[in-house]
VOGU-3710 file (C-alpha; in Angstrom, 3 decimals, decimal comma):
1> xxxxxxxxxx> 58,297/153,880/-26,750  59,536/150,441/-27,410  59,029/147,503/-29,256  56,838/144,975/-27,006  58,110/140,906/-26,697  55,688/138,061/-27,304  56,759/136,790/-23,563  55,275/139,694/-22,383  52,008/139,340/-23,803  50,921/135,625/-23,240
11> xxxxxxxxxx> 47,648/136,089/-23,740  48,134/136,479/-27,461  50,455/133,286/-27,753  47,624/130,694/-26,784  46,700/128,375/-29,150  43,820/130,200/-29,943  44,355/133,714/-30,681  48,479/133,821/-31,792  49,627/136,855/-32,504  53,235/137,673/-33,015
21> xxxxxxxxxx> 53,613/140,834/-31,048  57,592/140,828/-32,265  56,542/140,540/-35,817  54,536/143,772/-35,270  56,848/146,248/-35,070  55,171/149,019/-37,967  51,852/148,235/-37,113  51,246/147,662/-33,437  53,930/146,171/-32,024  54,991/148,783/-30,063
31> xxxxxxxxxx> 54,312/149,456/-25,909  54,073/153,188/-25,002  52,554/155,424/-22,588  49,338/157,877/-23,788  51,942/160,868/-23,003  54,719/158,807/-25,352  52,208/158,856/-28,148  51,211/162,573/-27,902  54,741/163,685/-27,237  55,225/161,823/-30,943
41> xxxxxxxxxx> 52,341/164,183/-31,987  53,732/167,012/-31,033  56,728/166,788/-32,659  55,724/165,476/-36,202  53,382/168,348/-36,123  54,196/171,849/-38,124  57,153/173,898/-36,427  57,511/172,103/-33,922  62,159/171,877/-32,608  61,821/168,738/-31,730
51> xxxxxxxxxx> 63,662/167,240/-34,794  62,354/163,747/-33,934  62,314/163,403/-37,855  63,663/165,006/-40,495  60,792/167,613/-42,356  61,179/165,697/-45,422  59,983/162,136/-43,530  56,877/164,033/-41,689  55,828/165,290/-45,450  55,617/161,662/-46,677
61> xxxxxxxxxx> 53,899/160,213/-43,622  50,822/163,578/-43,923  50,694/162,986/-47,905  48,180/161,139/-49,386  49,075/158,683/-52,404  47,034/158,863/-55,988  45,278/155,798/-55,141  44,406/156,865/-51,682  44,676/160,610/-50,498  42,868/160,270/-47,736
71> xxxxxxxxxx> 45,814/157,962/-46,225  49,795/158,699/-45,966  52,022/156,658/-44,370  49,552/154,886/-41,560  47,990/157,884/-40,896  44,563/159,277/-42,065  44,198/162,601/-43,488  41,461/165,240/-44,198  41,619/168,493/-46,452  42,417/170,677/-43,404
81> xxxxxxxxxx> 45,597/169,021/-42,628  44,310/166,802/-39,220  46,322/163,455/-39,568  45,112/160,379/-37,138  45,132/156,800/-36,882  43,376/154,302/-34,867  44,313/150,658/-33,838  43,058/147,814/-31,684  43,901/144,201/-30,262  42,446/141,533/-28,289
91> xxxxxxxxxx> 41,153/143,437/-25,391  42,636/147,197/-26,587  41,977/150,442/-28,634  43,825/153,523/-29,581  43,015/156,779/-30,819  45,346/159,513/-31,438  44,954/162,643/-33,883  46,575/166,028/-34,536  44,401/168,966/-35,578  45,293/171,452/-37,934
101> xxxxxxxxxx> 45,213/173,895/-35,095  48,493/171,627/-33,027  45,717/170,108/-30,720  46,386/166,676/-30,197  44,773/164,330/-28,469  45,393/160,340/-27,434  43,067/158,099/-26,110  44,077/154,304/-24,488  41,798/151,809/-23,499  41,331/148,138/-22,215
111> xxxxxxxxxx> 39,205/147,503/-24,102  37,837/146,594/-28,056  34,566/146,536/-28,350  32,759/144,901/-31,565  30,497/147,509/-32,264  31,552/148,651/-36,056  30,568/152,381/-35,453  32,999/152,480/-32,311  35,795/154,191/-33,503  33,538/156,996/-35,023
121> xxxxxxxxxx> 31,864/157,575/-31,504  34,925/157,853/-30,252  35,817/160,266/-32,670  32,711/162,040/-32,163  33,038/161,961/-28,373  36,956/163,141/-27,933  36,260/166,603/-29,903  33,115/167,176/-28,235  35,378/167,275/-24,994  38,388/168,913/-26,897
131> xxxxxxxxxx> 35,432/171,871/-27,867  34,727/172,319/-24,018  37,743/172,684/-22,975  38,428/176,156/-21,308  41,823/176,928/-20,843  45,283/174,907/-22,188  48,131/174,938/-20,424  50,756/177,655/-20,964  53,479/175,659/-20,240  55,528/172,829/-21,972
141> xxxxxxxxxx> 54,380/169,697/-20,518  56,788/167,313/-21,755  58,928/168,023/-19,420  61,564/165,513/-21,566  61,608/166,196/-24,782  61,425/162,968/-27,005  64,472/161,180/-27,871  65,933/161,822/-31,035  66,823/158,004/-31,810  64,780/158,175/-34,809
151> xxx> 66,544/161,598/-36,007  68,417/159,973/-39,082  64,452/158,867/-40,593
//
């Protein structure tokens, strides 16, 4: 994952719609892959060696605050210890979740539509498919493990 450049995204420097891509670095800012995102996933989630952060860092980020505890540190969170967040842009959506149970799941699209119920049918529609699923892999397939550039957070 790395920080995306406003030349790289013209679309969003027109008069009309500006958005400072650079200037979004903690809140979508940021280019990765759907595997980047669930490899990040994985290792925030509970025993998992990939150190990406230190335990203490992962607590804050899946603990609610007193005014909200529903929401940690830009993730939301539910009484059986699932954590997700969702985001979108001009022309883009994301949705990626852990489950209690170490399923994760990530979800990219090219697309943002203006329907206000969209991200819970998408919601709705991802664990539906999760629920059918037969059989999960038995092997590790992040073949990389994720960079420990963020180890000292």
């Amino acid at each position: 994952m790395v920080l995306a450049k406003n030349d790289e995204y013209p679309e969003f420097n027109s008069t009309s719609s500006f958005i400072n891509i650079e200037a979004m670095d903690s809140h979508g800012g940021w280019k990765a892959t759907a595997k980047d995102l669930a490899k990040l996933l994985v290792a925030i989630g509970p025993g998992s060696d990939y150190h990406l952060l230190h335990k203490e860092s992962i607590e804050l980020m899946c603990k609610g605050s007193e005014a909200n505890p529903n929401y940690g540190l830009g993730w939301f969170l539910n009484s059986k210890g699932s954590c997700w967040h969702t985001g979108s842009l001009n022309n883009c959506s994301t949705f990626m979740a852990r489950l209690s149970t170490g399923v994760c799941a990530v979800v990219l699209f090219n697309a943002r539509p203006d329907d206000p119920e969209y991200f819970k049918e998408l919601d709705s529609v991802i664990w539906k498919g999760v629920k059918n699923i037969k059989a999960w892999p038995s092997t590790d397939e992040f073949i990389e493990k994720p960079s420990t550039v963020a180890a000292h957070l």
